[in-house]
matplotlib code that plots the C-alpha trace (Angstrom):
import matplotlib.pyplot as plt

x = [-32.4, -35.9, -35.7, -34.2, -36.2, -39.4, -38.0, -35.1, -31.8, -32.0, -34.1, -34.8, -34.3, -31.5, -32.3, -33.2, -35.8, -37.4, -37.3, -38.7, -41.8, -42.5, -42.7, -44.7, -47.0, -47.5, -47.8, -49.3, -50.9, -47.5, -45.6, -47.9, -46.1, -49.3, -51.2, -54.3, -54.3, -54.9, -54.1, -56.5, -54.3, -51.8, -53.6, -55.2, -51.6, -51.1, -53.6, -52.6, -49.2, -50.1, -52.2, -49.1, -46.6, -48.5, -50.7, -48.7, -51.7, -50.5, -51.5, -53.7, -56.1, -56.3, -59.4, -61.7, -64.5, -62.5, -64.2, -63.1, -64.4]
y = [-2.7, -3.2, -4.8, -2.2, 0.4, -1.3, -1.9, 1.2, 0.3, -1.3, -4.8, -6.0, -9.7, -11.7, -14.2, -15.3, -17.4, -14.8, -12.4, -15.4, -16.1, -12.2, -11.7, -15.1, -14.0, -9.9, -10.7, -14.6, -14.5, -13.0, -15.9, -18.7, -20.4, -20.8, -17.1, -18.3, -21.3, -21.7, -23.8, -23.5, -24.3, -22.5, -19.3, -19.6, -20.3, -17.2, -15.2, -16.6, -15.2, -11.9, -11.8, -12.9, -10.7, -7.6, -7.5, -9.6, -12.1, -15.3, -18.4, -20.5, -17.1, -17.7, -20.3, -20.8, -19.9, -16.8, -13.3, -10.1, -8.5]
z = [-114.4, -114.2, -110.9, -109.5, -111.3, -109.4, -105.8, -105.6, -104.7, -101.5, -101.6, -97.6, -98.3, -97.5, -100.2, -103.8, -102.6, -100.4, -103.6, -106.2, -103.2, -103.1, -106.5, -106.8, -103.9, -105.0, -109.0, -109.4, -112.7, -114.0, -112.2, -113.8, -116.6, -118.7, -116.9, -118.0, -115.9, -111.6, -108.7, -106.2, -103.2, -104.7, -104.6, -101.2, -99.5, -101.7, -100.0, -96.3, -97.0, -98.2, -94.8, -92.9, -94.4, -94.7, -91.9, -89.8, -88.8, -87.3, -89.8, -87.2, -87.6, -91.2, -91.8, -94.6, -91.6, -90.3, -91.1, -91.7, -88.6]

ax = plt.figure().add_subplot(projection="3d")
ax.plot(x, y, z, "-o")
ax.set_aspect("equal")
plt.show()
């Protein structure tokens, strides 16, 4: 119920792995076993598919050099 509370009644994936990665990817220190604790490269492929999804940026724009402008 609380799932559907949060998202309506219509969810736009086909999947439970596309529903487990965008929980993971919008809510990652909720989806950390220990919350406290941080992967590194697990939070910048985090960030790169945040970019991807919401601003639909391709990922060979997405470098540690690229800027914001």
């Amino acid at each position: 119920m609380t799932i559907a509370t949060r998202f309506g009644n219509e969810i736009d994936l086909l999947t439970v792995g596309q529903f487990a990665d965008k929980l993971s990817r919008e809510h990652y220190l909720k989806s950390r076993r220990i919350s406290t604790t941080v992967n590194k490269t697990e939070v910048e492929q985090k960030i790169k598919d945040l970019f991807i999804a919401d601003l639909g940026l391709e990922e060979n724009q997405l470098t540690r050099q690229a800027s914001f402008v």
